[in-house]
Residue, then its C-alpha position, 0 to 999 in steps of 0.5 A: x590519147x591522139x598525137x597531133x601531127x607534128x611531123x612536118x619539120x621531122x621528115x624535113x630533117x631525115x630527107x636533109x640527111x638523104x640529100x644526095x650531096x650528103x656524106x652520109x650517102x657516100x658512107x651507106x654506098x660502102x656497105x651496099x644500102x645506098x639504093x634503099x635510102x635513096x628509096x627511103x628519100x623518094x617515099x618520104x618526099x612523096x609522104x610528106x606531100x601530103x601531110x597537109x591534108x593528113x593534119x586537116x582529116x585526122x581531126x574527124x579520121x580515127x584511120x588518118x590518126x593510126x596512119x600518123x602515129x605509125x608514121x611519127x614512129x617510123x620517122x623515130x625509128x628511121x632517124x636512130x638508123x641515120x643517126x649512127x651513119x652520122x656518128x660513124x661519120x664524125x668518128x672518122x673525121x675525129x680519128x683522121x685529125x689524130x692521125x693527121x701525120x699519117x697517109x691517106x690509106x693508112x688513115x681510112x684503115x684506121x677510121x674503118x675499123x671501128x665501125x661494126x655494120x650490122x643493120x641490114x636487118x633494121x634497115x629492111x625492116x623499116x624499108x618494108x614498114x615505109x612501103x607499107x605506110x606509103x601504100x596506105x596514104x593512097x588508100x586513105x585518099x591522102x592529097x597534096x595540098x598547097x600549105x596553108x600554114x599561115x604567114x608568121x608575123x614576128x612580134x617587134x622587140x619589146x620592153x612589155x611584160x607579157x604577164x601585165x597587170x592583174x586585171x578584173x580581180x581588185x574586188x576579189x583581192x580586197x575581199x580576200x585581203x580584208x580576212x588576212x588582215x582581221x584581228x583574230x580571236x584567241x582560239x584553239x589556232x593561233x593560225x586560220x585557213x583562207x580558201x581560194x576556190x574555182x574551175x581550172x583556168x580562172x586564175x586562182x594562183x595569179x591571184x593568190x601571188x598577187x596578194x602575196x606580193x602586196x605590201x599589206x602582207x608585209x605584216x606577215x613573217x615568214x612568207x612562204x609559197x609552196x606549189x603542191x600539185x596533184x600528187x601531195x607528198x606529206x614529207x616533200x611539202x613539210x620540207x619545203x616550208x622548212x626551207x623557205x622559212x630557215x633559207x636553208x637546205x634541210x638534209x632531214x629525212x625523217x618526217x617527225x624530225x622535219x615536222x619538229x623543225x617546222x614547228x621551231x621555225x614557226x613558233x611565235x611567229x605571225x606567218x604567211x603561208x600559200x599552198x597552191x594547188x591542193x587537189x583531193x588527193x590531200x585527206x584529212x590525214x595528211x592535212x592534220x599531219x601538216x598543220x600540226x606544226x603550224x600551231x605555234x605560231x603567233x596569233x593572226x597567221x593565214x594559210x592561202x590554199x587555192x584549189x578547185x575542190x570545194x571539199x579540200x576546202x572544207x576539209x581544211x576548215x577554211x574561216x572564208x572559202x571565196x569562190x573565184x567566178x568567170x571574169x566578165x567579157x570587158x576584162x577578159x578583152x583587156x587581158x586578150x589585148x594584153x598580148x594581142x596588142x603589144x607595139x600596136x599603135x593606138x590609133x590602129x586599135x579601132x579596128x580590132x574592135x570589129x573582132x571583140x563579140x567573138x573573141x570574149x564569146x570563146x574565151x568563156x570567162x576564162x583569163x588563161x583562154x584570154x591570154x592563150x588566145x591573145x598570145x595566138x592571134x597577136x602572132x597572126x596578121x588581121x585578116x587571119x582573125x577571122x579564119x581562126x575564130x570560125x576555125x572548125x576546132x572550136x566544135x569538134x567535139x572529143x574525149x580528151x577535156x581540152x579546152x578548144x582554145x587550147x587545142x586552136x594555139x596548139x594547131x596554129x604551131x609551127x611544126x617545130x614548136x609543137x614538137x618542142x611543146x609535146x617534149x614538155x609533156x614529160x615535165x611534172x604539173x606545177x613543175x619549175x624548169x629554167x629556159x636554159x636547162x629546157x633548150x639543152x634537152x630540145x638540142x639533145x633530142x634534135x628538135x632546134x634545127x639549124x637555120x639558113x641564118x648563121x644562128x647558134x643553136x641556144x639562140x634558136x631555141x631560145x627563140x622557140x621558148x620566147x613563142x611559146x612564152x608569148x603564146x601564154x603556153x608557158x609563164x613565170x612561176x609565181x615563186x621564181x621569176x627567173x623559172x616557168x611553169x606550165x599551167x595544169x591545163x596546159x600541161x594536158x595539152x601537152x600530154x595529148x599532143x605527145x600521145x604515147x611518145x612521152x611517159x612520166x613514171x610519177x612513182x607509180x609502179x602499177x602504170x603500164x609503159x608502152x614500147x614506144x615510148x620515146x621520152x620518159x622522166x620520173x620524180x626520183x624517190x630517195x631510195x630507187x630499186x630496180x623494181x621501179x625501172x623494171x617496165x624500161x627494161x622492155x623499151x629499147x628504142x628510149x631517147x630521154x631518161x630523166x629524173x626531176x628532183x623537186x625535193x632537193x635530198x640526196x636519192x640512192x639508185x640501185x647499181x642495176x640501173x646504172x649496169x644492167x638496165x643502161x647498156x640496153x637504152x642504146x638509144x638514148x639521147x638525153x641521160x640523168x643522174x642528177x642527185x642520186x648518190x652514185x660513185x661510178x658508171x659503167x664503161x659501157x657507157x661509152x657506147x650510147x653513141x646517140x647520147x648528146x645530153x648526159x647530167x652527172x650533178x650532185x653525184x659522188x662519182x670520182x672518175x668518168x669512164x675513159x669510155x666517155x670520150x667515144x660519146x662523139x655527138x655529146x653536146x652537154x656534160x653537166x658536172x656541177x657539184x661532183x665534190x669527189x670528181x678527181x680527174x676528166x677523161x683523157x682523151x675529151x678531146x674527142x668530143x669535138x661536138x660539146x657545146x656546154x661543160x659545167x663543172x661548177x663547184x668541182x673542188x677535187x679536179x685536179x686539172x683538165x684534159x690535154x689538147x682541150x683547145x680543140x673543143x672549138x664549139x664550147x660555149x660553156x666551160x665553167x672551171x678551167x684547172x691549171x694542173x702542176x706540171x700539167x701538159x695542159x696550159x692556160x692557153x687551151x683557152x685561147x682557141x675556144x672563141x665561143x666561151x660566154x657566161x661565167x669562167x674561173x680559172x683556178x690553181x693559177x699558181x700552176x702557171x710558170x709561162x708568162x707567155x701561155x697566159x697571152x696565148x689565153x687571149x682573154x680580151x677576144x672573149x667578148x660572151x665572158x661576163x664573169x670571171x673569176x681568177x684563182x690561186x690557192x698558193x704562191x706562185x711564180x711571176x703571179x703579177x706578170x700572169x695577173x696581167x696577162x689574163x685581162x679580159x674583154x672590156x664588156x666583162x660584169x663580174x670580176x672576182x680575184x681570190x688568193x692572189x699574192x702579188x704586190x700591186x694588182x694589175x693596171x687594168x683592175x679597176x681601169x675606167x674601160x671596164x665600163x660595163x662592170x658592176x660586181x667586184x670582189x677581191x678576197x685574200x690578196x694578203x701581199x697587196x698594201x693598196x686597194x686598186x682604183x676601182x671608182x673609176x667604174x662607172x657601173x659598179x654596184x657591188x664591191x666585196x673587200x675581203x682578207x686584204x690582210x695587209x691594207x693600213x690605209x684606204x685612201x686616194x688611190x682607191x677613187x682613181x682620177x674620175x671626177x665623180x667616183x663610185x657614182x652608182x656603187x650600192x654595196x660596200x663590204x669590207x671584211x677580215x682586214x686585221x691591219x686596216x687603221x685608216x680610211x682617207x676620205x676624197x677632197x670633194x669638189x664642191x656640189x660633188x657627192x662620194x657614194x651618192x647611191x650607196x645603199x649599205x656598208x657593212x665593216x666586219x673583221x677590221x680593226x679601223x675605227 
């Protein structure tokens, strides 16, 4: 497995660290290492000179190859080594705020005493490894080269979808639509198989979710899509129809007790199910197993299997198999053109024609190489065209299967983004990973570097996946348009460039793990023994441990993990625990001083160790869902660099830390509780200026300072677009506070539950909420009359729930717009006991009340 160079944007962020003026250097002066990484700054200077040249030969140079991966790792090694100056350095600037009070020296003895330095021996250990890789790039006759990166054109704002419209396939589609939709004869099934086979990159899930989507399914009910990938798992498969045909969570675990279900749900039913991407490793075992349950339903159900095995295709006994041929050259144009030519001017098109010969002659009948190579070149001015088209890349010939326009838009990368890409490689084929959750793991492992421009890291890192998106590198699932995945393909690439970086454990326990592995993620079993883990003991320089659930159960991990193997991966940058049935950490948590992304969700834990808040370079804490979390470290304060806490569905938390004001870097803070009696007020919020997204506040009840809630200063926090307000019991002066947390006019989403004033605020349904489109109001039980929420102009949903005292719904709901409710959609009212009358509005003639309103739905009341 080669690695593909990437290093250029790594070196660049060790010699920003080295930089003279840098404090990190004034920190190494005090314990005598200062002269060997100023060295280490001139050897990497003079490295990085030649990297150009050292891309270029390390094509055809088996030598240069070894030379770049000892350099990527000494790089790896280097930046472990800064990094805890870097931390020492934050640790200090944390202890010197505490201590503000007290004198400069006393201060400095304080910040000092801490810091255990014992890497001479690292230190001399790398300055002899960086000598010796210096030594060897001049005998590999590595040269300074100008740069000859291309020049990034970046792509006009555009409201195009880049997954246009399926081209090419209208034949194949009605061919196969006609077999879904043919009368069946009864039979020993009442369902049949229908087949879509063809070689990787032809477009076999692009066209089954275009059939999927077509409403002459529509017949069909339940429709289901379920991506199966390389590693079937009988059980995991069996559960995900169940799913998605009850929309409902299944907690079952016995396969018998699963199958059965399935087999309920789909009794007399006509379904539609696609199962994507079956490989070999399903046998005719497994598959008679599967289908079992598929045999109640109702005559004329279709199972869609795409594969690129014509056996698997015979082993299931497919009524039609349609063989998925290459696209011809003027479709596989229009699919380039696709994403070339977003923004460009009809009247410029003519002279890319000059270029159609060669580009169809390399995309080969493929539409992932039409994209692919569409999404590169139209990154790339006109006269870059022709270079890459008779780039050497597309002849170079070697062992790793990967298509030559892959390896061409892999090449053409910015340094970073194929750093960014390689990280992917740890991802699962066929796995769905959301935007966000991707970009949090790339800022915890230092791949988003700050710009010059005075951009947040998360809109940098968006930047780099909206790239890789147009580059066809990733793309929408077919099942989830808010998730992406990476085509099989692609995830190849991504292997290949990562090389012996990134590992997947994939449950296979016979798969050696080399000791440099830097990244490594797993698909979690439900029990996980230390067995499992044992190749990690042996890896201490890991950065990524990350379990990546695609079942959706409860797992169990065995304590030797969390206590015996943990503490050895001091290292560690990105750290989960997501699902497993755990109840607590090690205190020795609190010294992976490099950890900056740690995932606790789903777990039962019910305190984190104190230790946590020495996590100084912790940017994300992810808590959703801890039921049993009671209470967050004391001192969180600490962690002045957290970006992201989500502590969604915490319902235990009995309130926040103090002092969590000074965490002015939050961007996230998905629950903030109101303690009684708590030395933490409202106003925490106030300094926290970053804040988007969603934000509860909840035990409001808890608030008795009128003031404390203006000092909350809602109305400066633009990003919130959801809010939801909470009291679980009556309080005291509820309307003051109610009316004190008005937020920024540009908030989307407003939900007020429990609370027990008489009247609502004035600014609930004021006509300056302009941009607010969802309200819900839920068990007001003091408040007699509904707030005047027509005068919101794009509210679409309202939600009316346990307003238990309302008798009447009159004039005082529609408030004084002329057209209220002009583009509401969704009307609920539910649990009014004592509603008995609803006013209707005097219409002025022509003007219509509700004239978008799609469905109303009355429960729980008793007007008629």
């Amino acid at each position: 497995m080669v690695a593909e160079v990437f290093l250029g944007a790594f070196l660049e962020l060790l010699l920003d660290r080295l930089t003279p003026h840098h404090d990190l250097l004034n920190l190494a002066r005090l314990h005598g290492v200062d002269k060997k990484l100023k060295k280490w700054s001139a050897a990497l200077s003079a490295i990085g000179a030649v990297l150009q040249d050292a891309e270029d030969k390390q094509l055809t140079s088996e030598a240069v190859k070894l030379w770049l991966d000892e350099l990527k790792h000494l790089a790896f090694d280097m930046d472990d080594i800064l990094d805890t100056f870097s931390t020492e350095l934050l640790r200090r600037n944390v202890m010197n705020q505490q201590h503000a009070w007290l004198t400069s020296k006393v201060r400095g003895l304080i910040s000092r005493a801490k810091f255990n330095f014992n890497m001479n021996s690292e230190i001399e250990e790398i300055s002899d490894r960086l000598v010796e890789i210096s030594e060897r790039k001049d005998l590999l006759g590595l040269n300074y080269v100008v740069n000859k990166c291309s020049r990034v054109w970046q792509r006009p704002p555009s409201s195009c979808v880049l997954d246009g419209p399926v081209v090419g396939r209208d034949d194949d589609k009605r061919k196969i639509v006609e077999v879904l939709l043919r009368d069946d004869q009864p039979g020993s099934v009442n369902f049949h198989v229908v087949a879509i086979v063809g070689m990787p990159g032809l477009g076999k899930t692009t066209i089954a979710g275009h059939i999927f989507n077509d409403d002459a399914m529509e017949r069909f009910s339940p429709k289901v899509w379920v991506s199966v990938s390389d590693n079937f798992n009988l059980v995991r498969v069996t559960k995900a129809i169940l799913e998605s045909v009850t929309s409902a969570h299944c907690d079952l675990e016995e396969f018998n007790q699963i199958q059965e279900s399935l087999s309920k749900a789909l009794a007399s039913k006509r379904f539609l199910i696609v199962l994507d991407d079956v490989w070999n490793t399903c046998d005719y075992d497994l598959w008679a197993k599967l289908q079992s349950a598929f045999r109640g339903g109702a005559l004329g159900s279709k199972v869609i299997v795409t594969t690129r095995d014509s056996q698997v295709a015979k082993m299931m006994r497919s009524i039609e198999v349609h063989n998925l041929g290459c696209m011809s050259d003027d479709d596989c144009w229009e699919v380039f053109g696709q994403h070339a030519f977003l923004n460009v001017e009809n009247g410029r098109l003519q002279s890319f024609e000059l270029f159609r010969e060669k580009v169809v002659a390399k995309c080969g009948g493929l539409p992932l190489a039409a994209r692919v190579l569409g999404g590169l070149l139209g990154c790339k001015e006109i006269d870059e065209w022709e270079e890459i088209l008779n780039s050497k890349l597309w002849s170079l010939c070697d062992n790793s299967g990967i298509l030559p326009v892959l390896k061409l838009s892999y090449h053409y990368l910015s340094s970073n983004l194929k750093r960014c890409f390689a990280y992917c490689s740890i991802l699962p084929n066929d796995y769905e990973f959301g935007e966000r959750q991707l970009i949090l793991l790339w800022m915890a492992e230092g791949l988003v570097q700050q710009s010059h421009e005075c951009k947040q890291l998360e809109d940098l890192g968006s930047n780099y996946f909206r790239e890789l998106l147009s580059r066809s590198l990733f793309q929408r699932s077919s099942k989830n348009h808010s998730q992406f995945v990476m085509h099989d393909l692609v995830g190849d690439l991504s292997r290949w460039a990562a090389g012996d970086m990134c590992f997947r454990l994939e449950d296979k326990l016979d798969v050696r793990c080399s000791s440099k592995v830097r990244h490594s993620s797993y698909i979690p079993g439900q029990f996980d023994g230390v067995q499992k883990f044992k190749e990690f003991f042996e890896v201490r320089h890991l950065r990524t441990f990350l379990p990546l659930s695609v079942s959706g159960r409860s797992n169990y991990l065995t304590r030797n993990v969390t206590f015996d193997l943990l503490p050895k991966l001091k290292y560690l940058r990105a750290l989960s625990f997501n699902g497993y049935q755990i109840t607590e950490l090690p205190n020795s948590i609190g010294k992976l001083k490099h950890l900056r992304y740690l995932d606790l969700s789903h777990t039962q834990i019910t305190t984190l160790p104190e230790s946590t808040s020495n996590l100084y370079n912790l940017q994300t804490l992810i808590l959703e869902n801890c039921a049993c979390l009671k209470a967050l470290p004391a001192d969180m304060r600490n962690l002045t660099d957290l970006r992201h806490l989500n502590n969604s569905d915490v319902p235990s938390l009995e309130e926040m830390p103090v002092k969590l004001g000074r965490l002015t870097n939050l961007q996230t803070l998905s629950t903030f509780v109101l303690g009684k009696g708590s030395k933490s007020g409202i106003s925490e919020i106030g300094p926290l200026l970053c804040l988007q997204g969603t934000l509860c506040l909840s035990r409001l009840e808890n608030v008795t300072d009128v003031d404390d809630a203006r000092r909350a200063d809602l109305t400066s926090k633009e990003g919130i677009d959801s809010l939801q307000l909470e009291w679980r019991e009556s309080g005291e002066r509820e309307s003051d506070v109610f009316e004190m947390l008005k937020p920024h006019r540009k908030l989307k989403v407003l939900t007020v539950k429990g609370y027990g004033g008489l009247t609502f605020s004035t600014w609930t349904g004021h006509p300056s909420f302009s941009y607010m489109t969802h309200v819900k109001l839920e068990h007001c039980k003091n408040c007699r009359f509904l707030p005047p929420l027509g005068q919101l102009s794009s509210l679409k949903e309202l939600c009316i729930k346990g307003m238990s005292t309302v008798e009447s719904v009159g004039l005082e709901f529609y408030g004084e717009s002329s057209l209220p409710f002009p583009v509401l959609e969704t009307l609920e009212f539910k649990d009014m006991q004592k509603w008995r009358e609803w006013l209707p509005r005097v219409q002025d003639q022509g003007i219509e009340v509700f004239p978008c309103l799609k469905m109303v739905c009355i429960s729980g009341c008793c007007w008629n």
